[in-house]
Steps between C-alpha positions, in 0.01 A plus 500: 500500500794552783804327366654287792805605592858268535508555858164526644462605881462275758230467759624540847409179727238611770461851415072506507488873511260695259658861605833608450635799654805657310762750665756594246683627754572651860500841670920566661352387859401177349158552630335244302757244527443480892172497472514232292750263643284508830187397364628272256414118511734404269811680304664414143809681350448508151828666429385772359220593780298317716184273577316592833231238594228685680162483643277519230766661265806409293737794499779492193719814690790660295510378183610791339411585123250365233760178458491408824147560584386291206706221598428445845090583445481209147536224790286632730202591247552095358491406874181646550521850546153721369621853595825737505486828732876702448550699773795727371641850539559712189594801388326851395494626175224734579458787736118375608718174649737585820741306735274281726171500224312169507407389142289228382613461108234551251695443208913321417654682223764171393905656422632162671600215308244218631183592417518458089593133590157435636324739287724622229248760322407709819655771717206642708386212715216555833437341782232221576194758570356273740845449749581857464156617607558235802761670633424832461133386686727389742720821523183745509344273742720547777555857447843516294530760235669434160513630159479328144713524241683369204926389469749365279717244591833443356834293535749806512406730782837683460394592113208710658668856301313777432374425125364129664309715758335746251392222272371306799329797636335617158376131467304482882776333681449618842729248705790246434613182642684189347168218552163585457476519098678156519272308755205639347619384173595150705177485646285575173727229314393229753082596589605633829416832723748786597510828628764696622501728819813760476675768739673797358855482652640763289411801218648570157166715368801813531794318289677462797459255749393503843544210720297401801525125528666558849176682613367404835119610300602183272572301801109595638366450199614169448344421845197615417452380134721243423543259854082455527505402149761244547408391872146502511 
């Protein structure tokens, strides 16, 4: 039985959307914010991100971290919301995975801090089989290439040393981001879907890192994977 918490979320007046589109966060051009802000209907600060109001989509864009992310997707899963889709950008911690690689997530390996509070005795959580074959129907259909693959997500991205990437490595970790272990966990907790659609923005498979978040390939690729998804 789910214990109810002190401070339960609360629904959001008029929200009516069953999809919810999260962006953890922007490229440096702010690509997906002005893409955003134009089709928007309607805008909400939350203070620590925002709500974009769109045609046939909700879009919760840059709450960044499992915290966040569960706290601005509880009130929009008890206002009605069926499915979760993270688009994010993560990191490499293998060499078959390079800067600009398009990755739907097979399996969330949990190091952040949210998870065990919505299913304390797991670690390894999947996506919902039926969303994440959806959109990678979708992807294949119109010709877009992507790989599969598996990533950790954890609260301290600066505490990524050398012993944390062997172990990760040795266990399947191929990828790492601070969300997806956390809204799968979110979504499993409440009956929901979620999947989780990643580009690689930079590699550590080496022990040393190699940025490319500035890329103008990320910039394309977030054209062509991430706007049709959230502007049909």
């Amino acid at each position: 039985m789910k214990e109810v918490p002190i401070v339960a979320p609360k629904p959001i007046h008029g929200f009516g959307d069953e999809r919810v589109i999260y962006i953890p966060c922007d490229l440096p051009s702010r690509l997906l914010s002005s893409a955003l802000k134009k089709q928007a209907q309607l805008e909400i600060n939350l203070g620590f991100g925002s709500f974009f109001k769109l045609q046939g989509n909700a879009v919760l864009f840059q709450a960044l971290g499992a915290p966040l992310a569960a706290l601005a997707l509880e009130p929009m899963i008890v206002s009605g919301a069926k499915e979760i889709i993270v688009l994010g950008f993560c990191g490499s911690l293998s060499v078959g995975f390079e800067i600009a690689d398009v990755v739907s997530i097979s399996q969330a390996f949990s190091e952040e801090g949210t998870s065990k509070h919505y299913v304390p005795r797991k670690r390894l959580f999947s996506p919902s089989p039926a969303l994440r074959r959806q959109v990678e129907s979708g992807l294949r259909a119109s010709g877009r290439d992507f790989k599969t693959g598996t990533i950790v997500s954890t609260d301290a991205p600066l505490r990524e040393t050398k012993s944390w990437l062997r172990r990760n490595q040795k266990r399947g970790a191929e990828l790492v981001d601070m969300e997806t272990a956390a809204v799968f966990a979110l979504a499993e907790f409440h009956s929901v879907r979620a999947a989780s659609l990643q580009i690689v923005s930079d590699e550590l498979s080496s022990g040393k890192w190699k940025p490319g978040f500035s890329s103008s390939r990320l910039e394309d690729r977030v054209k062509d994977y991430f706007l049709p998804l959230i502007i049909p």
